[in-house]
Backbone as numpy.savetxt, mean C-alpha at the origin, in Angstrom:
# Nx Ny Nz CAx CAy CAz Cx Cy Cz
2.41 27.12 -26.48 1.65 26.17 -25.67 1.18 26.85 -24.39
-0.11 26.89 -23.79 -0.70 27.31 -22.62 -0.70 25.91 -21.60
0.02 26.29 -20.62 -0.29 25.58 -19.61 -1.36 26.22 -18.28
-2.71 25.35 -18.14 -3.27 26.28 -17.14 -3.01 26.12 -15.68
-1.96 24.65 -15.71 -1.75 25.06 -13.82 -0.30 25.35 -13.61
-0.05 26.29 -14.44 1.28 27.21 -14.09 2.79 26.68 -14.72
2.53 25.56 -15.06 3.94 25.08 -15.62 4.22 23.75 -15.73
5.26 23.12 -16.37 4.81 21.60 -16.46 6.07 20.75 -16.63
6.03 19.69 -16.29 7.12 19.00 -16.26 7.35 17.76 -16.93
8.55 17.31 -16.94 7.87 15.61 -17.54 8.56 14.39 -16.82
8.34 13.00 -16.57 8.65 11.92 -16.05 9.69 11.05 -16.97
10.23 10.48 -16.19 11.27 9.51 -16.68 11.37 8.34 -15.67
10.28 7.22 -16.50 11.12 6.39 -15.04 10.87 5.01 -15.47
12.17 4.40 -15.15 12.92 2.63 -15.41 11.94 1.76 -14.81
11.77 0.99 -15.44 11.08 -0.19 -14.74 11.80 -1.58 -14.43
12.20 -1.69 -13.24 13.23 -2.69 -13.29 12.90 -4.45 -13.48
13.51 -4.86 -14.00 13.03 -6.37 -14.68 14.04 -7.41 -13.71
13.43 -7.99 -12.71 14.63 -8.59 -12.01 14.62 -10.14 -11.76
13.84 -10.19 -13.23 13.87 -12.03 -13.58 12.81 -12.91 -12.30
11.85 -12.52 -12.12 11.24 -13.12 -11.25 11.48 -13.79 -9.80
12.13 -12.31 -8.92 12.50 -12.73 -8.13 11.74 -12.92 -6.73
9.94 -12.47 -7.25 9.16 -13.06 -6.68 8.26 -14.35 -6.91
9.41 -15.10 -7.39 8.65 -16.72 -7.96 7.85 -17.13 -6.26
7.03 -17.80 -6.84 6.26 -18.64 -5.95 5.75 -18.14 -4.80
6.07 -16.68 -4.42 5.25 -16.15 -2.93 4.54 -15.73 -3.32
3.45 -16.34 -1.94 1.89 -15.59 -2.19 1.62 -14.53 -1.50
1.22 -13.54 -1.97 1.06 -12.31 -1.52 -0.44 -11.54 -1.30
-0.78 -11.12 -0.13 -1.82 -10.49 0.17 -2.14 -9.04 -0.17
-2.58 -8.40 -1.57 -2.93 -6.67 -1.04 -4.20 -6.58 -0.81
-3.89 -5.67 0.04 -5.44 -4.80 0.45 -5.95 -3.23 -0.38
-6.93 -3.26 -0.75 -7.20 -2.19 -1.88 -6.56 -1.90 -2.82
-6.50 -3.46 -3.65 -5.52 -3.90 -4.57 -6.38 -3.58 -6.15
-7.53 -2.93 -6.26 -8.45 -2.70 -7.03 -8.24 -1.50 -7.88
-7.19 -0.70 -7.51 -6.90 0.66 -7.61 -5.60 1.36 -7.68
-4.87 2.08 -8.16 -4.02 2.83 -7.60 -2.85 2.33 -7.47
-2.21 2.72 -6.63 -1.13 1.93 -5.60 -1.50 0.17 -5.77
-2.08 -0.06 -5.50 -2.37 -0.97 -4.92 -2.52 -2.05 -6.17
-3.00 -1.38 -6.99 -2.95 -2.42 -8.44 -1.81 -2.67 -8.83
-1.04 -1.30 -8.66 0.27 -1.33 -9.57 1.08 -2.11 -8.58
1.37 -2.14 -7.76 2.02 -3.08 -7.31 1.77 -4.90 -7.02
0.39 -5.00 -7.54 -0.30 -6.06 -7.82 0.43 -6.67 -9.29
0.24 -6.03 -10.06 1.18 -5.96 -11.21 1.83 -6.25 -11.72
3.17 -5.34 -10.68 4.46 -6.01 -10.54 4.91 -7.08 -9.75
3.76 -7.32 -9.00 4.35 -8.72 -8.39 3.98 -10.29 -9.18
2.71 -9.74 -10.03 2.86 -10.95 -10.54 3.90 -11.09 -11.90
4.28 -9.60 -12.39 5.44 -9.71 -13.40 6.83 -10.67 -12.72
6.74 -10.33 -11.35 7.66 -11.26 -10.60 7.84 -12.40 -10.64
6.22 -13.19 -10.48 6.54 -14.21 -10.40 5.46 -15.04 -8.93
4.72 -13.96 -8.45 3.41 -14.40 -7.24 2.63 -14.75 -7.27
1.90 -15.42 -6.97 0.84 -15.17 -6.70 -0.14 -14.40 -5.94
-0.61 -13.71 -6.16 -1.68 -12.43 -5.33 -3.03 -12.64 -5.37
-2.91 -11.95 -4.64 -4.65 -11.54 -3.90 -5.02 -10.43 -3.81
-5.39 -9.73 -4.61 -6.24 -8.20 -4.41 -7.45 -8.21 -3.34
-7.43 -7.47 -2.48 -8.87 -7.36 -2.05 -9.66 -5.52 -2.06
-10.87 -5.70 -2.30 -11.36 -4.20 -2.09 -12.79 -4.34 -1.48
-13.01 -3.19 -1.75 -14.83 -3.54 -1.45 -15.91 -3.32 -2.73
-15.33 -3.39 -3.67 -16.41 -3.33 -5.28 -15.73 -4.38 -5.69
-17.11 -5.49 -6.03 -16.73 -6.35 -6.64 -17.01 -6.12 -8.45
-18.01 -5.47 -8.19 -17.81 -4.54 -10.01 -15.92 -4.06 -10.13
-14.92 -3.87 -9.25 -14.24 -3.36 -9.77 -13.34 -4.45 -9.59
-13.64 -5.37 -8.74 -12.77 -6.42 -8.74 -11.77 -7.29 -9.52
-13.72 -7.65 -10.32 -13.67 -8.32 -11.84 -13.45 -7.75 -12.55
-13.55 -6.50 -12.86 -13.14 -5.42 -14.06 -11.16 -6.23 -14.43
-10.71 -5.82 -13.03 -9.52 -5.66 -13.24 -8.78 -7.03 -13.48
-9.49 -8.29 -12.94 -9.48 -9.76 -12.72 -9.25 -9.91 -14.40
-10.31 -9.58 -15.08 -10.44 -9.96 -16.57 -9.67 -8.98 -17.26
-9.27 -7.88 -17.28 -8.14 -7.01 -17.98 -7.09 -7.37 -17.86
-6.47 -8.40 -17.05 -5.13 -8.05 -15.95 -4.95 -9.96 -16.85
-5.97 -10.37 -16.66 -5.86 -12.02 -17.26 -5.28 -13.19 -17.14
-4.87 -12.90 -15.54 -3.26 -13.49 -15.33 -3.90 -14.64 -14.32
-3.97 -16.09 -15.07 -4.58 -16.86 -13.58 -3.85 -16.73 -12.15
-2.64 -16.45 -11.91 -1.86 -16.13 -10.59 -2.33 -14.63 -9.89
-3.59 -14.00 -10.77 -4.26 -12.92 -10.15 -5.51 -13.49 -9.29
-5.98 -13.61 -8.03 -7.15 -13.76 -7.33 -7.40 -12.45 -6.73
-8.94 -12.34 -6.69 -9.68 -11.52 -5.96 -10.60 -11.80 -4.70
-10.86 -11.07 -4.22 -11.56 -11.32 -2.83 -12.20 -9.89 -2.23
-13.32 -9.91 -2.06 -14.53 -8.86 -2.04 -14.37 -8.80 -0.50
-13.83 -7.68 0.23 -13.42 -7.36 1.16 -12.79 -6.19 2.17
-13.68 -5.77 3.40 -13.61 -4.43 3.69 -13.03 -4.20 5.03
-12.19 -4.78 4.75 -10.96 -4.17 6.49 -11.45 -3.26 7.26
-12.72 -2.84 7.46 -13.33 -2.02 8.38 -13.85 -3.35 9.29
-14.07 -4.25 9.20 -15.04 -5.18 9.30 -14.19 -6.06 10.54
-13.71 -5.88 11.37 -12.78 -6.85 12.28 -13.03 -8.09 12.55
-14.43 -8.27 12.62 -14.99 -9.74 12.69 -15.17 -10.74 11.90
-14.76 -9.83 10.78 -14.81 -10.68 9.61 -13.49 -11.10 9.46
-12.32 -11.09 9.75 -10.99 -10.74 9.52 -10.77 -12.64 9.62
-10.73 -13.37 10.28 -10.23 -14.69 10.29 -11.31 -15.27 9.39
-12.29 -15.18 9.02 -13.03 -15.97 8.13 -12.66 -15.27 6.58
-12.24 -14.62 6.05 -11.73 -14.21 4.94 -10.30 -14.03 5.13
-9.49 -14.29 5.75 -8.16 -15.12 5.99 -7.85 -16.40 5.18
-9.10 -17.23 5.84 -8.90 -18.45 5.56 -9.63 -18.58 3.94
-10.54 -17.67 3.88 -11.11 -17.33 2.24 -9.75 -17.37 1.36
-8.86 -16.05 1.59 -7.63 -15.88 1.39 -6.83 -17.12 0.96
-6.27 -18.08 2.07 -5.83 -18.76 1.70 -6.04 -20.16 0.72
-7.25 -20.07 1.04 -7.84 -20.97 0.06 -7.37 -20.59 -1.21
-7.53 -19.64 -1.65 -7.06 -18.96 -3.01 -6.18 -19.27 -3.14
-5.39 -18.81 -2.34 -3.52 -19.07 -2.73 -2.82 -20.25 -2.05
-3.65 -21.19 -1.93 -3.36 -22.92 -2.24 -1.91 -23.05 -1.12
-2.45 -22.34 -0.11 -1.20 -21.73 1.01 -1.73 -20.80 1.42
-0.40 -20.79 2.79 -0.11 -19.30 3.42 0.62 -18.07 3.16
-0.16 -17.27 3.86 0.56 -16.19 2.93 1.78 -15.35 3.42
3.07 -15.63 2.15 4.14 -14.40 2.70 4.17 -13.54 2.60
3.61 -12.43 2.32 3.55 -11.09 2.57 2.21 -10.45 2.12
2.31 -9.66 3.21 1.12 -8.60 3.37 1.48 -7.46 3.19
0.47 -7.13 2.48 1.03 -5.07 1.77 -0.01 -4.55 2.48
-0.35 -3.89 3.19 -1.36 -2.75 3.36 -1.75 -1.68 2.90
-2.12 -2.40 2.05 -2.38 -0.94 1.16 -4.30 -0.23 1.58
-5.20 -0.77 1.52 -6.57 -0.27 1.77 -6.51 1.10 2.39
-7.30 1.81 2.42 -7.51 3.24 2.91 -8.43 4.40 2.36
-8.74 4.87 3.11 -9.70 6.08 2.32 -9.50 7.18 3.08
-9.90 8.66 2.28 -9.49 9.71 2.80 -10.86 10.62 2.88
-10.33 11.89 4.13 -11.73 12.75 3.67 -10.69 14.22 4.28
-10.89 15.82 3.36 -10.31 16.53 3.67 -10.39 17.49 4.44
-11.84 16.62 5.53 -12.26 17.82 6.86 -11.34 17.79 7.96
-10.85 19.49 7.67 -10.22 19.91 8.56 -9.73 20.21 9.69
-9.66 20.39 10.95 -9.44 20.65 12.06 -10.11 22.32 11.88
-10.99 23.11 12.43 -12.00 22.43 13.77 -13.07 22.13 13.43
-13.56 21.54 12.35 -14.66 21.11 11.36 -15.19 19.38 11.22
-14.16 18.67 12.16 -14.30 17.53 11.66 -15.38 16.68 12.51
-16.14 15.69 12.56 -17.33 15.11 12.96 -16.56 14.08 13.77
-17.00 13.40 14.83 -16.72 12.01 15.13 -17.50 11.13 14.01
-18.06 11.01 13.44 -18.32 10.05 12.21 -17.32 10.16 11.05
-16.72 11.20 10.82 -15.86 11.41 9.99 -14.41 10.44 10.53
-14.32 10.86 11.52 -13.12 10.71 12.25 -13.05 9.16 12.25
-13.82 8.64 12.68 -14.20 6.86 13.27 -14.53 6.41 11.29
-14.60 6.86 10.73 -15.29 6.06 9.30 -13.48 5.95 9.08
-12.34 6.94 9.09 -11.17 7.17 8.65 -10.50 6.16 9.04
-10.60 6.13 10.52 -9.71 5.61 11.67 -10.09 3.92 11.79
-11.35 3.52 11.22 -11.81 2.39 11.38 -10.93 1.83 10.14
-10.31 2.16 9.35 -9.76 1.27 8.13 -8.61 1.44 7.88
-7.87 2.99 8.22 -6.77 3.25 7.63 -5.89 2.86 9.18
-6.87 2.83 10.12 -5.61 2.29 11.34 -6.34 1.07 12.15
-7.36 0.97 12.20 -7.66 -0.22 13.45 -7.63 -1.47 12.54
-8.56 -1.33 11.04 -8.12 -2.42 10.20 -7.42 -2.61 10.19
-6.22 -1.75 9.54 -4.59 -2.64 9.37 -4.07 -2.71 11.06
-3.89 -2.57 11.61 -3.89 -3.05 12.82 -4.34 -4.75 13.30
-5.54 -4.75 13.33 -5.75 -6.03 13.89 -5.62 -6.70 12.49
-5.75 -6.63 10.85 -5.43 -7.61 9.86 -4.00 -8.14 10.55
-2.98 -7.31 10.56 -1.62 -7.19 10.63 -1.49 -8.71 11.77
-2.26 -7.80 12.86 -1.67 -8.73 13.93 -2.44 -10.19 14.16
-3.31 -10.44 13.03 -3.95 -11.79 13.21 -2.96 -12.56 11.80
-2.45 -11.79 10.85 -1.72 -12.60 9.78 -0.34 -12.99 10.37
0.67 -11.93 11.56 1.36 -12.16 12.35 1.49 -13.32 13.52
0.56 -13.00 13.79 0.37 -14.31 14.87 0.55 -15.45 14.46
-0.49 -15.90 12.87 -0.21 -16.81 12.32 1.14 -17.25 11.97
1.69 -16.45 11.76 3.49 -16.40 11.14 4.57 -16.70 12.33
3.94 -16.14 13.47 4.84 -16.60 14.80 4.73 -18.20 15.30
3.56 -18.69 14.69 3.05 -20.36 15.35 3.84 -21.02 14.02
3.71 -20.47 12.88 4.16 -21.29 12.08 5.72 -21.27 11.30
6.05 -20.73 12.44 7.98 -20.19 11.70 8.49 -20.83 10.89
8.93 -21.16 9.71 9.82 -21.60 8.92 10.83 -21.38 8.99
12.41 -21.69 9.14 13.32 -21.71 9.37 14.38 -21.52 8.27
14.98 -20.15 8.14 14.93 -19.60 6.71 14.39 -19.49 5.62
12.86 -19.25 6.39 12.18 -18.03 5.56 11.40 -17.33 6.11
11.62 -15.65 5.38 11.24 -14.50 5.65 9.92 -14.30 5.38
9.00 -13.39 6.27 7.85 -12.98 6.09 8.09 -11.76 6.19
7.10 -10.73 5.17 6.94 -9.53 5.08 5.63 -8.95 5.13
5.98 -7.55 5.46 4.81 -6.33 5.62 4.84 -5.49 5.36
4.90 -4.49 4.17 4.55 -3.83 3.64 3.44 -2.15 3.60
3.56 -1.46 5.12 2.41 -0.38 5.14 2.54 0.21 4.34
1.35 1.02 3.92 2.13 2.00 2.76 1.17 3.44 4.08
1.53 4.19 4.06 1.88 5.14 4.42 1.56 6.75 4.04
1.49 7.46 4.19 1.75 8.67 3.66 2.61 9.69 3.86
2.93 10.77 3.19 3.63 11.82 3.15 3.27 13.02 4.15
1.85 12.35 4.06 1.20 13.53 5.69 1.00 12.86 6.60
2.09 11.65 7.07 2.39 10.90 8.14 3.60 11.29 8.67
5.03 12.33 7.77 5.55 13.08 8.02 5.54 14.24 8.50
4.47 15.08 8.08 4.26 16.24 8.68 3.16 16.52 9.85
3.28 18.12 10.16 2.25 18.44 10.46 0.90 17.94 10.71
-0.08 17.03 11.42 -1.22 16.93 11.23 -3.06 17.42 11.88
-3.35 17.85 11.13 -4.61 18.16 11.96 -6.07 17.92 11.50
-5.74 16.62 10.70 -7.32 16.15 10.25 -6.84 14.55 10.45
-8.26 13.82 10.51 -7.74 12.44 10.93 -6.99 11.48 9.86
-7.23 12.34 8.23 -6.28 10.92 7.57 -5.20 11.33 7.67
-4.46 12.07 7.65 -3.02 12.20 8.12 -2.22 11.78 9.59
-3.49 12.16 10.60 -3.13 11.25 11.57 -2.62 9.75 11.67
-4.01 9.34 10.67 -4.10 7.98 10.22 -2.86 7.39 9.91
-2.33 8.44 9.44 -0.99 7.41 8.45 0.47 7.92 9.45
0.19 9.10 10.55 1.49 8.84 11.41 1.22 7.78 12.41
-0.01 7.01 12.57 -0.33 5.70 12.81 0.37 4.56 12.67
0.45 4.84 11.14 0.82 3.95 10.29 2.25 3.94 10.25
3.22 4.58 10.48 4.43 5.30 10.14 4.87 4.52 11.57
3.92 5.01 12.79 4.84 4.51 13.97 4.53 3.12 14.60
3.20 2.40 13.90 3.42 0.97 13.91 4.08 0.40 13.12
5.12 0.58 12.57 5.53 -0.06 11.19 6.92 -0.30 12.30
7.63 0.75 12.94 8.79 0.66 13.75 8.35 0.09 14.83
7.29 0.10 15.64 7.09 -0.77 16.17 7.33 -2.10 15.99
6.23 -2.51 15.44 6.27 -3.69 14.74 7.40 -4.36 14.04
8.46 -3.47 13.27 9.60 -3.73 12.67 10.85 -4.19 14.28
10.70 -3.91 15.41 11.39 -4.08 16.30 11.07 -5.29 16.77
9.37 -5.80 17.40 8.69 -6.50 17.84 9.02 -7.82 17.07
8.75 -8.06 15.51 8.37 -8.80 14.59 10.01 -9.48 14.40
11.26 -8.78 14.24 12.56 -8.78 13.47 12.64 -10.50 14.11
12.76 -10.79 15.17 13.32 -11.68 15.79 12.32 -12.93 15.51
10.95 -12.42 15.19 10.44 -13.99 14.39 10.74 -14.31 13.10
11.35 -13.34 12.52 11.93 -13.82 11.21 10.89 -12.80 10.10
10.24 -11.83 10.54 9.00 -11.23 10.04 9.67 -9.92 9.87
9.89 -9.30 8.69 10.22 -7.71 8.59 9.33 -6.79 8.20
9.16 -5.94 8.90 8.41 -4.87 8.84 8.64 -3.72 8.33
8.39 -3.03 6.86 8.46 -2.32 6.12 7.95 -0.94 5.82
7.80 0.13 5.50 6.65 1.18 4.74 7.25 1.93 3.47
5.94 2.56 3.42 6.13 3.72 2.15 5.25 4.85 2.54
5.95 6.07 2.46 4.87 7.06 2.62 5.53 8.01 1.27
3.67 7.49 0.58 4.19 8.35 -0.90 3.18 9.59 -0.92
3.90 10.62 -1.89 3.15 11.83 -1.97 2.34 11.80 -2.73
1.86 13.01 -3.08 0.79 13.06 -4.48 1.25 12.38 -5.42
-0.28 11.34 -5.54 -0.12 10.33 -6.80 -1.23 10.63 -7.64
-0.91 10.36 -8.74 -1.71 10.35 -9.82 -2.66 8.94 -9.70
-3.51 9.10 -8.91 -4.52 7.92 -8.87 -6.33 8.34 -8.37
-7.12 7.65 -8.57 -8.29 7.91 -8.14 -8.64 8.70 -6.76
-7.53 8.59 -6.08 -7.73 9.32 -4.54 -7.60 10.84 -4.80
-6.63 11.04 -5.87 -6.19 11.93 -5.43 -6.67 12.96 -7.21
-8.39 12.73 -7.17 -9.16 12.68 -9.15 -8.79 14.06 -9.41
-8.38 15.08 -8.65 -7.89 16.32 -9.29 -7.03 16.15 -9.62
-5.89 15.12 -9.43 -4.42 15.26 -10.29 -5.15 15.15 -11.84
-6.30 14.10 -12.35 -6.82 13.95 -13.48 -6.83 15.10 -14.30
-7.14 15.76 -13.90 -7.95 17.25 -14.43 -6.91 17.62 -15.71
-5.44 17.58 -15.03 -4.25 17.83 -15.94 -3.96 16.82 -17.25
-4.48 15.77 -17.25 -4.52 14.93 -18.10 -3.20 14.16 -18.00
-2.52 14.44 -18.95 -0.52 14.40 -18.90 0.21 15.14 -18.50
-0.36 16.50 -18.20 1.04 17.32 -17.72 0.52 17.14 -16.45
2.35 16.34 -15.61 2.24 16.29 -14.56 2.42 17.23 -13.56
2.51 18.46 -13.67 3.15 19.54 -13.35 2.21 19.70 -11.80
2.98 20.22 -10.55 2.35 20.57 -9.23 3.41 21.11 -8.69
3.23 22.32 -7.98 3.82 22.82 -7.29 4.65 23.07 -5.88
3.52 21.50 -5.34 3.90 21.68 -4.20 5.01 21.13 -3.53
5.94 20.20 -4.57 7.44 19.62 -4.06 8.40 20.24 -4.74
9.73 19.78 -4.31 10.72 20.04 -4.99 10.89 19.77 -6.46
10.67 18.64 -6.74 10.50 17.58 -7.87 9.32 18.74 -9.37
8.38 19.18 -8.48 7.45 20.21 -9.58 6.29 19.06 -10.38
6.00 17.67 -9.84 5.80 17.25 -10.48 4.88 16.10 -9.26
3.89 15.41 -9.82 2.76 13.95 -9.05 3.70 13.35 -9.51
3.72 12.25 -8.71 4.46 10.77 -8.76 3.41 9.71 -9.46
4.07 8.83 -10.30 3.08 7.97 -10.67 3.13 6.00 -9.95
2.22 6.13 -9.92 1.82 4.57 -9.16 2.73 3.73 -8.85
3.19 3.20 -10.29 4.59 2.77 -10.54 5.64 2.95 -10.01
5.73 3.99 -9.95 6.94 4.63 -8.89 7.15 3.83 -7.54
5.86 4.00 -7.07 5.61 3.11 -5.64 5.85 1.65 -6.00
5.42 1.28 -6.69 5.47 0.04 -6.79 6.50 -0.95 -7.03
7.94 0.00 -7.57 9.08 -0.71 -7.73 9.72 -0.52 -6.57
9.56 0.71 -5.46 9.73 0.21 -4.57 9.49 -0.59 -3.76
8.36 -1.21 -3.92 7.53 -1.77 -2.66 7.93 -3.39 -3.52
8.55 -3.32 -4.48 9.37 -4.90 -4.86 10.81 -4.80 -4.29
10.74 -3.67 -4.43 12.44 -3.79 -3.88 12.29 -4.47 -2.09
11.36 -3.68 -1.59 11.08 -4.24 0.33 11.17 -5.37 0.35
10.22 -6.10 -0.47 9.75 -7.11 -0.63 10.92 -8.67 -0.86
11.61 -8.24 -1.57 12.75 -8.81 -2.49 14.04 -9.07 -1.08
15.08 -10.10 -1.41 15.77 -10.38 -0.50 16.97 -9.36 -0.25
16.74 -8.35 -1.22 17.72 -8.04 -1.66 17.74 -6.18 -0.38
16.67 -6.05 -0.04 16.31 -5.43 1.23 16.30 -6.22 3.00
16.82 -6.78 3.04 16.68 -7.85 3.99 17.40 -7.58 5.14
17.97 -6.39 5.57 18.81 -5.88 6.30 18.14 -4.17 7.07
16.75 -4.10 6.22 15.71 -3.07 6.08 15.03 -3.20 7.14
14.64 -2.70 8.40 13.82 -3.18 9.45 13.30 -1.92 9.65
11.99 -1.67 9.72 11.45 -0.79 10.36 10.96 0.54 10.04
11.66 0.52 8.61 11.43 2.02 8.43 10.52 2.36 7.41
10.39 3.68 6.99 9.07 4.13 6.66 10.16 5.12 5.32
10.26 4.63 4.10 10.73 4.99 2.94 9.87 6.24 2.63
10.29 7.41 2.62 9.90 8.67 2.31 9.65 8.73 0.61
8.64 8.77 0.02 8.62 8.94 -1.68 7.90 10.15 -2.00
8.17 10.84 -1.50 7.25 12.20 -1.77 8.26 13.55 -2.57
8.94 13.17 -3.47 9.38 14.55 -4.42 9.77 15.70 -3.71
10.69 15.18 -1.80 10.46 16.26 -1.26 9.89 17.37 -0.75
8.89 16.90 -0.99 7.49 17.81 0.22 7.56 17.84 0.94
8.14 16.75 2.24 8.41 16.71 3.70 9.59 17.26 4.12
10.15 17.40 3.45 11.47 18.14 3.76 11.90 19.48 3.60
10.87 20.41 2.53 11.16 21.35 1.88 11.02 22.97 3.37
């Protein structure tokens, strides 16, 4: 057998079945069209949620609306760059989910791999406008709402997801982006604890998803060199964590930013 990117590995991984222990919460993702963001769409309605995907293709919206078939799946055509738009597709939002919503995932984001000393202020501001000022003010207008309307044993959640080059080194703006993301999450996880609101992350490494279309190239062999592990993480992966945050069964979790990267940040 020829392998052409040097060597190859293989996956093993459980999918945990935990009887629907997301019955009845409605849940918000952002760039829920894709990736990450589907798959944990997914699993939450295997749970037991109701969700809300949002992206900005509504060609891909419906694609996934009608594959997926699940009436407790809603969509919503929507671009977190957009701040002004943010309370009028809130309330879009809730309309959908016949309620308010308990948890917000942040997932939306886009990347570009210009470098440091190459990079444009248009580059920089197209990055920074979605992967941090969007979730930013989404965050703190779905928050606010959650502080006026406290329920009294019950939890609200948040969900950043994060990256692995929010750990390291950075010198282009999406990695910045996501130590953004990494240090509003503890923020916020400090700020938020005492309204009854926990504040969560994930910073995952190379995934096998549309962001990242050269993992494609390999087809099935997951093989990469650049972690410990020798191997891309798949979607899924993220996504049983990001039920576990979610779930009561993390509820003692404040603040932190769950490392899923196969040891790349550490190596």
């Amino acid at each position: 057998m020829i392998f052409k990117y040097g060597g190859y590995t293989t996956v093993n991984i459980a999918n945990i079945n935990y009887g629907k222990i997301l019955k009845g919460k409605r849940i918000l993702i952002t760039g829920g069209s894709s990736g990450i963001g589907l798959s944990i769409a997914k699993k939450c309605l295997n749970e037991g949620a109701i969700v809300v995907i949002t992206g900005r293709s509504e060609t891909k919206l419906k694609k996934v609306k009608k594959e997926i078939n699940n009436p407790s799946l809603k969509i919503s055509v929507w671009d977190i760059s957009q701040i002004s738009q943010i309370e009028e597709n809130l309330q879009t939002i809730k309309n959908l989910l016949e309620g308010n919503i308990d948890f917000l995932v942040n997932n939306a984001g886009i990347t570009n791999g210009t470098n440091f000393p190459n990079v444009t202020e248009e580059i920089w501001d197209k990055i920074y406008t979605t992967n941090s000022k969007g979730l930013f003010f989404l965050t703190q207008s779905i928050c606010n709402q959650w502080i006026k309307t406290k329920e009294r044993n019950k939890l609200r959640k948040v969900i950043n997801i994060s990256s692995q080059g929010g750990f390291v080194g950075a010198t282009y703006p999406y990695r910045m982006s996501k130590w953004d993301i990494a240090g509003l999450t503890q923020g916020l996880g400090i700020k938020l604890a005492p309204h009854g609101i926990i504040v969560n992350g994930i910073a995952p490494g190379i995934i096998a998803t549309n962001m990242q279309q050269w993992s494609f190239k390999q087809k099935d062999n997951v093989y990469f060199s650049e972690n410990l592990l020798e191997r891309f993480a798949l979607p899924e992966e993220i996504a049983e964590l990001a039920i576990f945050l979610m779930s009561d069964a993390s509820n003692f979790i404040v603040g932190q930013t769950i490392v899923c990267d196969g040891g790349y940040s550490i190596k």
